[in-house]
C-alpha positions in Angstrom: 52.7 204.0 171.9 48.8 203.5 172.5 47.4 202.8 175.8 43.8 201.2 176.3 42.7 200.4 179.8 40.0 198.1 180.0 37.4 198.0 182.8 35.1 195.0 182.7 31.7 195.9 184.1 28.0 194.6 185.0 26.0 196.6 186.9 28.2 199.6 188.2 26.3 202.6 187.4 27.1 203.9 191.2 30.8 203.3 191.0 32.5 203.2 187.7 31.9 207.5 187.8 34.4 207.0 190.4 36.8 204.6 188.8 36.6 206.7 185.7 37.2 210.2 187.5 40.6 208.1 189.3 42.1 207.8 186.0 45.0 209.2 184.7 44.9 211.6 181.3 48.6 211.1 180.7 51.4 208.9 181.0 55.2 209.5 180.5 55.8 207.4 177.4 52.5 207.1 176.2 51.2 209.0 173.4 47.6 208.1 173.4 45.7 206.8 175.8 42.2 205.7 175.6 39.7 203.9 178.4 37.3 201.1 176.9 34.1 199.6 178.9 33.1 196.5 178.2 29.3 196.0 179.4 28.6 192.2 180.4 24.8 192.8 180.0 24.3 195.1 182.5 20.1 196.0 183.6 21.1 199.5 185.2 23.0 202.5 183.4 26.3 201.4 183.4 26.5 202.7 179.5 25.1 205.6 180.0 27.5 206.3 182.5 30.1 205.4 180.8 29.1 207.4 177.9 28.2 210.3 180.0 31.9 210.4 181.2 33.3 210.6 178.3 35.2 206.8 177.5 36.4 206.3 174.4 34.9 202.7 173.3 32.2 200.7 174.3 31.4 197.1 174.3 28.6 196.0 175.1 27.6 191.8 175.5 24.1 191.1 175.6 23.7 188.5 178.3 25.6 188.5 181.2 28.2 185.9 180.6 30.8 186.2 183.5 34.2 187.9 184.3 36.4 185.3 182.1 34.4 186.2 178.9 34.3 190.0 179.3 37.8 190.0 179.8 38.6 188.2 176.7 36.1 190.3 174.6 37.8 193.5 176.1 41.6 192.1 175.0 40.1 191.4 171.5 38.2 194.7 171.0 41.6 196.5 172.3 43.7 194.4 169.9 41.3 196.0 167.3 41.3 199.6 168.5 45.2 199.4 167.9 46.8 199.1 171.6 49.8 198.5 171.9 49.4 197.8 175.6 46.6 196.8 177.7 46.0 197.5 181.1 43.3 195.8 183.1 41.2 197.4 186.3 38.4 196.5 187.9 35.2 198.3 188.3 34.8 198.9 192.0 38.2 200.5 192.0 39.3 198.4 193.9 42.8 199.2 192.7 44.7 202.5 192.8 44.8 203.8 189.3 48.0 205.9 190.5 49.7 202.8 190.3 48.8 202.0 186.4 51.7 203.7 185.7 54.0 201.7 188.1 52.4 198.6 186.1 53.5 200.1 182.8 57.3 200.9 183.5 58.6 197.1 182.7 56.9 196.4 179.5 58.2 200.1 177.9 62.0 199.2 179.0 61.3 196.0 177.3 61.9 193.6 180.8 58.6 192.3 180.8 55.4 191.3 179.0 53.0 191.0 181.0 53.1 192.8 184.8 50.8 191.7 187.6 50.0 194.3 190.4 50.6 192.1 193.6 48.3 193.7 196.9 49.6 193.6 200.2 46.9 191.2 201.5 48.4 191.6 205.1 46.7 195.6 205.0 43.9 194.7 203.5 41.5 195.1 206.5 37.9 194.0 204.3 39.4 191.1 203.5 38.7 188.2 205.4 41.5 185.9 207.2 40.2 183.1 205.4 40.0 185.0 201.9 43.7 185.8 202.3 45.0 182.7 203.2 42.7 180.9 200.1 44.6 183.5 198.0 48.2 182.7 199.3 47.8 179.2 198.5 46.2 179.7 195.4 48.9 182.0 194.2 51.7 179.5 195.3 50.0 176.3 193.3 49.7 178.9 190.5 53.6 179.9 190.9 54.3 176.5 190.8 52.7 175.5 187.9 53.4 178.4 185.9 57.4 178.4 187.1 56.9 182.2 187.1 57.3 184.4 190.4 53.9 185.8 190.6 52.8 186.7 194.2 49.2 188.0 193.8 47.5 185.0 191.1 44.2 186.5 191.2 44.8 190.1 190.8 43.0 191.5 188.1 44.9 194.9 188.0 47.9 193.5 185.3 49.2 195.5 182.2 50.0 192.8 178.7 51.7 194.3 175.8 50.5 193.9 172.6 52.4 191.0 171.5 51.2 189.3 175.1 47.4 189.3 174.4 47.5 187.9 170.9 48.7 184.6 172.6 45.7 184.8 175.5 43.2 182.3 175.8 40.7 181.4 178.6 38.9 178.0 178.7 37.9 178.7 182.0 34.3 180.2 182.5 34.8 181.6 186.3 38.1 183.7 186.0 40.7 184.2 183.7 43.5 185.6 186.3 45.3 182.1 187.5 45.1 180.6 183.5 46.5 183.7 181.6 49.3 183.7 184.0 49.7 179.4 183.6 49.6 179.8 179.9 52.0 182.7 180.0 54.5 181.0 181.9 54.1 177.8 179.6 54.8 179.9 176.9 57.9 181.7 178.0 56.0 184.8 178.0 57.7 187.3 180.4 55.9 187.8 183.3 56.9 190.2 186.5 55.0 191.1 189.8 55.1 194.7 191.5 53.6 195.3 194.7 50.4 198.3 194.2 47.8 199.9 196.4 44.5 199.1 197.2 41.4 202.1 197.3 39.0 201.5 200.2 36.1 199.0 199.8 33.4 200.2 197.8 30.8 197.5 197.1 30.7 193.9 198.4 32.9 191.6 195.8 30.7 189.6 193.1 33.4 187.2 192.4 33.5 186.1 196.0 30.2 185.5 196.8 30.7 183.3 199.9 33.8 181.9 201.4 32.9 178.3 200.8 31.4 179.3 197.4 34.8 180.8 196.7 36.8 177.8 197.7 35.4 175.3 195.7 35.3 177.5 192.8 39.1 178.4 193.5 39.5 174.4 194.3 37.8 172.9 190.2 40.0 176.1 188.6 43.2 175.7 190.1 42.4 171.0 189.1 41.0 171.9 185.6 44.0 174.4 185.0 46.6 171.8 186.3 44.6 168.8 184.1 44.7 171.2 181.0 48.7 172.9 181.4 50.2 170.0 183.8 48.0 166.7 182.4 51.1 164.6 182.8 52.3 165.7 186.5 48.6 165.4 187.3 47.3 162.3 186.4 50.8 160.8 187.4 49.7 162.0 191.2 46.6 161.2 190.5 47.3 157.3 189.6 49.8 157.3 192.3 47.7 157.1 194.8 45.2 154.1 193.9 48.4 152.8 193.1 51.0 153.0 196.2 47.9 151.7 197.9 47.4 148.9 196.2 51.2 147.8 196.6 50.8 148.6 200.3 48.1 146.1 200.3 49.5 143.2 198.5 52.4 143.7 200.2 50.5 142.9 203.8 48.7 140.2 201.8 51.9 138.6 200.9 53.4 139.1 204.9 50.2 137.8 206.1 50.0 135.0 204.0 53.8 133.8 204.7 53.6 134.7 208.2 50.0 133.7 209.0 49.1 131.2 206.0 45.8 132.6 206.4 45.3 133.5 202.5 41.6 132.7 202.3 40.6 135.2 205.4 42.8 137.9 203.9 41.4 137.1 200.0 39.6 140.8 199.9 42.6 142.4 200.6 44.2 141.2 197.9 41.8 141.5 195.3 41.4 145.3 196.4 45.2 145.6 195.7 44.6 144.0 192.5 41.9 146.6 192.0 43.8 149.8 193.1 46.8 149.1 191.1 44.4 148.5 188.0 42.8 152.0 188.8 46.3 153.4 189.3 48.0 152.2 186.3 44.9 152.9 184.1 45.2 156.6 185.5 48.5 157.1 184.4 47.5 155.7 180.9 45.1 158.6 180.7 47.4 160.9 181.6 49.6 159.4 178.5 46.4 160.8 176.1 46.2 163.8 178.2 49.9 165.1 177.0 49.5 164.0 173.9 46.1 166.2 173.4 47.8 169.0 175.5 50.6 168.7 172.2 47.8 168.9 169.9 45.8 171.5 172.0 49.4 173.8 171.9 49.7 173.1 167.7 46.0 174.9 167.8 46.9 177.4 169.9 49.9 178.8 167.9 47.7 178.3 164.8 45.2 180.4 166.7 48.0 183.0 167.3 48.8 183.2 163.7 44.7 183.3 162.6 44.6 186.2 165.1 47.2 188.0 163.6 45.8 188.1 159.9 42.4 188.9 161.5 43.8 191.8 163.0 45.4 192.6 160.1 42.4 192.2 157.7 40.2 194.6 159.6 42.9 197.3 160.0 43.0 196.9 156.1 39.1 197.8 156.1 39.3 200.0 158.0 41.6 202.6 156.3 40.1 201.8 153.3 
């Protein structure tokens, strides 16, 4: 059984030594393990560093390209390298590498896929009241879209199996957390929470680089994940609402008009019904194409699954040749 952990990186030359130096050399049930660093065009030493302590792989991505992309890169070069399970950390340790073990436990007795490390947020004293209440909510509209029982959406610190990561795919640009576990859940894709530990902070977050900043971004991920996985539930609230107002509308025309024979005053009531219900109904008529793309964009995914697969394959062939 070969274990890769995967640290995503830009610009960390002062604390990846420490990350690195947290890391365990051996697992119970894992006969290799191997640490991978994948450079998302860092301008300071962060290679060198990583060299100097001794990793096993490096990957390094020109241009900086963001958290969602690095990730991705790091699953598909650890796919390559012959994991057979993958366990994602962060570079600021934030997490408590002790734990990685805890994280591993379900997938080796088979009960789970992919595991999630969930934080107490309630003891984490540098994060702010506002931060941890952002979090709470976006983990619930992640649970509930997903149908899974994952308590901390965006932690990064998660462990996939083999079999798990041939099936990822991010569309999103800003974070892959809340639409790996989406499209896991979607996919019947096992998928448990433990609680972990947290280290102390060591750098100020780059994800999160202002509250309000941090909201919105939470706010277009958490709508573009529900359009892409949930496009009929979401454009059937979405055309709802022009919709019930537009009845509510015609319906005080009509009382208005009986009661009041005053049509002609009331007229621009009546034509915004007639308006509303046209933007409501043409809403839901969009969210008709929607699933029937989403039933095409799930046909590409397997394919994409299956492409993977014989990639993988191919350049394992090569390579013992």
């Amino acid at each position: 059984m070969k274990l890769i952990i995967q640290i995503p990186c830009f610009n960390e030359e002062e604390v990846l030594p420490i990350t690195l130096s947290d890391l365990p050399e051996f697992i119970e049930g894992i006969d290799e393990l191997e640490v991978l660093i994948v450079d998302d065009g860092s301008s300071d030493n962060t290679v060198k560093v990583a060299k100097k302590h001794g990793v096993d792989h490096v990957v390094s991505i020109p241009q900086n390209k963001g958290l969602a992309n690095a990730f991705m890169i790091g699953v598909d070069a650890c796919l390559k390298a012959g994991a057979d399970i993958i366990v994602n950390t962060d570079a600021d340790n934030q997490y408590c590498a002790a734990d990685i073990k805890k994280l591993l436990q379900p997938i080796l007795l088979n009960e789970a896929e992919i595991v999630v490390g969930t934080r107490q947020l309630s003891k984490i004293e540098h994060f702010s009241l506002e931060k941890k209440l952002l979090q709470k909510i976006g983990s619930w509209v992640v649970r509930f879209a997903s149908q899974t029982g994952v308590k901390d959406a965006p932690s990064g610190f998660r462990a996939i199996s083999r079999e798990a990561a041939l099936k990822l795919i991010v569309y999103n640009d800003y974070t892959y957390t809340l639409e790996t576990i989406i499209q896991a859940g979607l996919n019947g894709t096992k998928i448990v929470s433990i609680p972990i530990s947290v280290n102390k902070d060591l750098r100020q977050s780059r994800l999160v680089k202002s509250i309000w900043s941090y909201i919105q971004r939470s706010l277009g991920t958490i709508l573009s994940i529900f359009m892409i996985y949930r496009p009929g539930k979401t454009f059937f609230i979405l055309g709802s609402i022009p919709f019930s107002l537009g009845c509510l509308f015609a319906v005080r025309w009509i009382v208005l008009y009986f009661v009041e024979n005053a049509s002609r005053t009331h007229l621009p009531s009546l034509i915004l019904s007639a308006v509303l219900i046209i933007v409501g109904f043409q809403t839901w008529l969009f969210g008709l194409f929607a699933v029937l793309i989403a039933t095409n964009r799930k046909l590409l995914e397997e394919n994409r699954v299956r492409l993977r697969r014989l990639e993988l394959q191919k350049y394992n062939n090569d390579l013992h040749k």
